[in-house]
Backbone as CSV, one residue per row, in Angstrom:
resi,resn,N_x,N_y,N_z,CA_x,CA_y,CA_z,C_x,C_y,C_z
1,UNK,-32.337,9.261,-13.559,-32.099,7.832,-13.429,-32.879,7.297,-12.228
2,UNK,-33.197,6.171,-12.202,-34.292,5.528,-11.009,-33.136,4.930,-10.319
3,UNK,-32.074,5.070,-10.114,-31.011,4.681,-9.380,-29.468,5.168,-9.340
4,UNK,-28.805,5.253,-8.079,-27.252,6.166,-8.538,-26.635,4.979,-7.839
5,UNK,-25.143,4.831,-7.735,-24.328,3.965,-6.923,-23.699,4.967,-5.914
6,UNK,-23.914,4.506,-4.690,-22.957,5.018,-3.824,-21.747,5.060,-3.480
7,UNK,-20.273,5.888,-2.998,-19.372,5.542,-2.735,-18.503,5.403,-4.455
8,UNK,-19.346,4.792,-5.597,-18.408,4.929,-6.541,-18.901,5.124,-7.810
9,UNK,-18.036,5.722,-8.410,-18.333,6.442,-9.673,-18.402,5.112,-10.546
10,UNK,-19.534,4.619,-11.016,-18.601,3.662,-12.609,-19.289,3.867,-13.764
11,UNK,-18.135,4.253,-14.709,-18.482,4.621,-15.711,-19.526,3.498,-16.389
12,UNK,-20.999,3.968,-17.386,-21.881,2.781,-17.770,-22.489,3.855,-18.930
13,UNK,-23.430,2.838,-19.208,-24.560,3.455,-19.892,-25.996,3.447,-19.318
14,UNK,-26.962,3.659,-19.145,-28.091,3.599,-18.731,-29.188,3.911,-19.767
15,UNK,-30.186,2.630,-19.668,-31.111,2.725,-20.604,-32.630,2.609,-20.280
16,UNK,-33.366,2.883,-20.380,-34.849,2.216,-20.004,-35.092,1.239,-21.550
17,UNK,-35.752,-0.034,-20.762,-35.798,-1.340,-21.807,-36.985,-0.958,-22.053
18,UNK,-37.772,-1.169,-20.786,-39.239,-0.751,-21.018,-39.943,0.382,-20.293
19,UNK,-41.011,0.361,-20.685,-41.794,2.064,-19.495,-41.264,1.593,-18.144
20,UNK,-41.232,0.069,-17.586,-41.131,0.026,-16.104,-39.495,-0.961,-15.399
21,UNK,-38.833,-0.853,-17.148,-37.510,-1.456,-16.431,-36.372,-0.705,-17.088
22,UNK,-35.309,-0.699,-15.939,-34.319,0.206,-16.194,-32.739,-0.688,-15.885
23,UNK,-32.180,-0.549,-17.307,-30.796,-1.316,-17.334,-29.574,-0.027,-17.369
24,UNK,-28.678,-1.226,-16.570,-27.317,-0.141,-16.471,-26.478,-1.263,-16.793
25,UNK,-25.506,-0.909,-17.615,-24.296,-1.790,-18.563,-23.312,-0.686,-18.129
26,UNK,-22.186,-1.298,-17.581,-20.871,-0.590,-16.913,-20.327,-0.562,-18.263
27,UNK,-18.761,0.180,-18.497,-18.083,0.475,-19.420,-16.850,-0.771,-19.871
28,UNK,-16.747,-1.111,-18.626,-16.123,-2.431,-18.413,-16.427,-3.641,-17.271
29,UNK,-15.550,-4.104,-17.300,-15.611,-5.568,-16.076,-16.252,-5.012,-15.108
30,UNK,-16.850,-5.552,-14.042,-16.803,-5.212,-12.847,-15.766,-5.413,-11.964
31,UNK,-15.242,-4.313,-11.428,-13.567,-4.912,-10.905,-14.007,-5.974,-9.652
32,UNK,-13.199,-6.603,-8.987,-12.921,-7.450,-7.937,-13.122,-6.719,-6.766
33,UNK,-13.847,-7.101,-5.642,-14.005,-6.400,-4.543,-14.551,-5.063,-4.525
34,UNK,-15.468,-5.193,-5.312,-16.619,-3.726,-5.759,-17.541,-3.732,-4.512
35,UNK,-17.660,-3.070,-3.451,-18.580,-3.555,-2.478,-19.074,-1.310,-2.463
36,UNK,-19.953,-1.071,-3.151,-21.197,-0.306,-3.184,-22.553,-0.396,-2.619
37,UNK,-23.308,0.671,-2.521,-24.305,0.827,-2.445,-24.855,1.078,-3.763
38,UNK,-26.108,0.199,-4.490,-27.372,0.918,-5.353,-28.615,1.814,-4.290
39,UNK,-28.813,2.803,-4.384,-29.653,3.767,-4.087,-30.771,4.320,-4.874
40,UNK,-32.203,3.841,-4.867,-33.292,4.128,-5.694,-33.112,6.122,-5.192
41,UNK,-33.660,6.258,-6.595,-34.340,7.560,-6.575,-35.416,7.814,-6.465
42,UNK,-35.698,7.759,-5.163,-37.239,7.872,-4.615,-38.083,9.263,-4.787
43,UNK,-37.307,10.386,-5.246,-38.070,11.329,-6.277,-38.770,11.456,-7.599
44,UNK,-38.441,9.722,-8.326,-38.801,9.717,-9.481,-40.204,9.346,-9.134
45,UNK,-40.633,9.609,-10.681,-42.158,10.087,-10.726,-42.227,9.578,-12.326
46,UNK,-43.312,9.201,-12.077,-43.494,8.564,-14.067,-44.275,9.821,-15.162
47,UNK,-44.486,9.677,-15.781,-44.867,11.013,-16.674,-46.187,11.763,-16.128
48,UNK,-47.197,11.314,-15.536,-48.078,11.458,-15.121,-48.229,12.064,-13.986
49,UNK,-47.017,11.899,-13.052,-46.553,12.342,-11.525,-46.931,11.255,-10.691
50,UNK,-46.572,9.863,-10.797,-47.416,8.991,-9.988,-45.740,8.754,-9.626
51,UNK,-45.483,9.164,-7.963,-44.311,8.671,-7.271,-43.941,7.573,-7.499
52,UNK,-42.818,6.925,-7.488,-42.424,5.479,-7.260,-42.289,5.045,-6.527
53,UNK,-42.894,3.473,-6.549,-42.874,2.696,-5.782,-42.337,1.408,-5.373
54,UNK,-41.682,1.189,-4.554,-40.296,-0.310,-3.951,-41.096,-1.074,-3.476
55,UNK,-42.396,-1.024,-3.337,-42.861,-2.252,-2.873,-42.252,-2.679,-1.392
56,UNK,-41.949,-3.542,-1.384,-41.125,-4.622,-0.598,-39.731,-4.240,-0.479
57,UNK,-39.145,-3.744,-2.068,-38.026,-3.270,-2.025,-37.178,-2.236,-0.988
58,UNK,-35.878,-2.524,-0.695,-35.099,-1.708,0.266,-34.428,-0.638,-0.405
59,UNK,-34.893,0.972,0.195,-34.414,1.869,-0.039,-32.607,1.770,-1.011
60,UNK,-32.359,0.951,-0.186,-30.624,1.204,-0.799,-30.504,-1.030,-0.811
61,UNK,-29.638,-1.191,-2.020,-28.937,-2.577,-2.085,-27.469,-2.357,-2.072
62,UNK,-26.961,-3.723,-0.980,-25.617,-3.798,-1.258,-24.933,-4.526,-2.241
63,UNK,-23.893,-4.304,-3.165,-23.207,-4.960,-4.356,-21.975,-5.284,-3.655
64,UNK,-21.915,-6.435,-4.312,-20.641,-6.909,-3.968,-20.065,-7.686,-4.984
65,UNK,-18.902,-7.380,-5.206,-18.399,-8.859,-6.220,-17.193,-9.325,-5.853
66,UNK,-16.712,-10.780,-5.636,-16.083,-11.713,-5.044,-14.806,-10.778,-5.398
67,UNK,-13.845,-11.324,-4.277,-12.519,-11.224,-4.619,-11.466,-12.142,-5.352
68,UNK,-10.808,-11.195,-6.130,-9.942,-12.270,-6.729,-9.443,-13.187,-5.941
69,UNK,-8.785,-14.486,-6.514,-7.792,-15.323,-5.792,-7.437,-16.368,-6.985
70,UNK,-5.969,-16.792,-6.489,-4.982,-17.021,-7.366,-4.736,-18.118,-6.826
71,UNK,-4.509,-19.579,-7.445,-4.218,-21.179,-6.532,-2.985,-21.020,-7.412
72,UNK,-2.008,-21.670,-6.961,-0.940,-22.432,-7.471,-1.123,-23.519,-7.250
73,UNK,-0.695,-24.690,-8.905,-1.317,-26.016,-8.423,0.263,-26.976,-8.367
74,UNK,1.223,-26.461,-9.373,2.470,-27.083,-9.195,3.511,-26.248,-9.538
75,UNK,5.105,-26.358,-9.051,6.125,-25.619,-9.390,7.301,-26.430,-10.003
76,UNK,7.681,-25.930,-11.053,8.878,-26.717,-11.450,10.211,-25.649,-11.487
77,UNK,11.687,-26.480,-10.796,12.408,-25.862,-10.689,13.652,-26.681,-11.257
78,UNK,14.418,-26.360,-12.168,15.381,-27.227,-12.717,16.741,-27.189,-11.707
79,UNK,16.976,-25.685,-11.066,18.143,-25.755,-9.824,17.483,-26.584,-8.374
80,UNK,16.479,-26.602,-8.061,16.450,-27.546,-6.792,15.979,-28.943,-7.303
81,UNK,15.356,-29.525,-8.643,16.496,-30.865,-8.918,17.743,-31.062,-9.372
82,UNK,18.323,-29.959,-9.486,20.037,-30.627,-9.509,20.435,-30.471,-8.205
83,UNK,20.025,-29.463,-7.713,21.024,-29.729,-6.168,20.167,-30.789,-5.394
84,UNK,19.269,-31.151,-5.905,18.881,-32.411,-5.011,18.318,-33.590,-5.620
85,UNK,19.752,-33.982,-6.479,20.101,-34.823,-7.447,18.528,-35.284,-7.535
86,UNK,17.688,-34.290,-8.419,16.530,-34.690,-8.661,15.294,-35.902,-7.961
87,UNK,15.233,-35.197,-6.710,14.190,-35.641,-5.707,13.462,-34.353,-5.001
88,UNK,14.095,-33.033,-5.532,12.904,-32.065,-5.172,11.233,-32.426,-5.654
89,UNK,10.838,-31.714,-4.828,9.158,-32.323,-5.049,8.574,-30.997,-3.993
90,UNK,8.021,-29.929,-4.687,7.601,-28.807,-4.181,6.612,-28.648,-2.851
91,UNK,6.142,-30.267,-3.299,4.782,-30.299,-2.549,5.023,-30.638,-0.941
92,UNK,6.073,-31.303,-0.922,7.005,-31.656,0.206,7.468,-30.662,1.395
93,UNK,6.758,-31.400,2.228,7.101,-30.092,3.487,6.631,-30.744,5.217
94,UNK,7.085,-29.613,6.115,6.435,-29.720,7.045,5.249,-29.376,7.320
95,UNK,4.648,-30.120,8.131,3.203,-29.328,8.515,2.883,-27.695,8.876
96,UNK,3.874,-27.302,8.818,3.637,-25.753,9.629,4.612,-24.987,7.908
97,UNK,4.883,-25.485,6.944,5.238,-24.837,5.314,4.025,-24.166,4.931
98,UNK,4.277,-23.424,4.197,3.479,-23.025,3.340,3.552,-23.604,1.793
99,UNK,3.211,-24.413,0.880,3.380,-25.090,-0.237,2.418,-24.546,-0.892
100,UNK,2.613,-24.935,-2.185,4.069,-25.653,-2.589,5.099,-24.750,-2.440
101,UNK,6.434,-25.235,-2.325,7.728,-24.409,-2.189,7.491,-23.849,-3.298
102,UNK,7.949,-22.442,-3.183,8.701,-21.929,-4.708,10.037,-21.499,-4.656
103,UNK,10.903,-22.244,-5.289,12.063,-21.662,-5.031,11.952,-19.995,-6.301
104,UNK,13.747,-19.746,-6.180,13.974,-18.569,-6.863,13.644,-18.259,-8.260
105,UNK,14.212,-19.996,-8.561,13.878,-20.309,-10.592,12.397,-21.156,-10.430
106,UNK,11.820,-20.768,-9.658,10.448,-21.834,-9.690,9.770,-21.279,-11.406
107,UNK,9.151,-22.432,-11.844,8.080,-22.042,-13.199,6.709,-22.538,-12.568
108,UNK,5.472,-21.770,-12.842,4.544,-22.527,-12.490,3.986,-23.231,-13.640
């Protein structure tokens, strides 16, 4: 292969498209917070024995893929409008809350 990942195993396939390009298709998603190294194989050699060459390119690339994150945009709770003869309002708080409230029976 003209390249391995560092640090983690992920299962793929690997193909050459053409004589001078080389695709890798994982088995699944890329999980969340994948932060690897790609590492050329600077032993490869084309049929002929002509070493390879990065050009410009850097020995090793870093991968990264974003981390999840989750917004809550509203909460509905049918026990904190009855106990507050329906004027709860989640969004409602002090400056130093964290919102929206969720109570116990919150639905998002």
């Amino acid at each position: 292969m003209p390249f391995f990942f560092e640090e983690e195993d992920i299962p793929g396939r690997f193909r050459w498209v053409t004589t001078s390009i080389a695709r890798f298709d994982p088995l699944g998603s890329w999980r969340p917070d994948l932060d690897l190294d790609l590492v050329w194989n600077t032993n490869l050699t084309t049929y002929d024995g002509v070493p390879l060459s990065l050009g410009s390119l850097p020995p090793r690339v870093r991968l990264r893929t974003p981390s999840l994150t989750v917004s809550l945009i509203s909460v509905g709770s049918e026990e904190a409008l009855r106990l507050t003869d329906d004027h709860w309002d989640g969004q409602v708080g002090m400056e130093d809350e964290f919102l929206p409230e969720v109570p116990p029976d919150g639905e998002p």
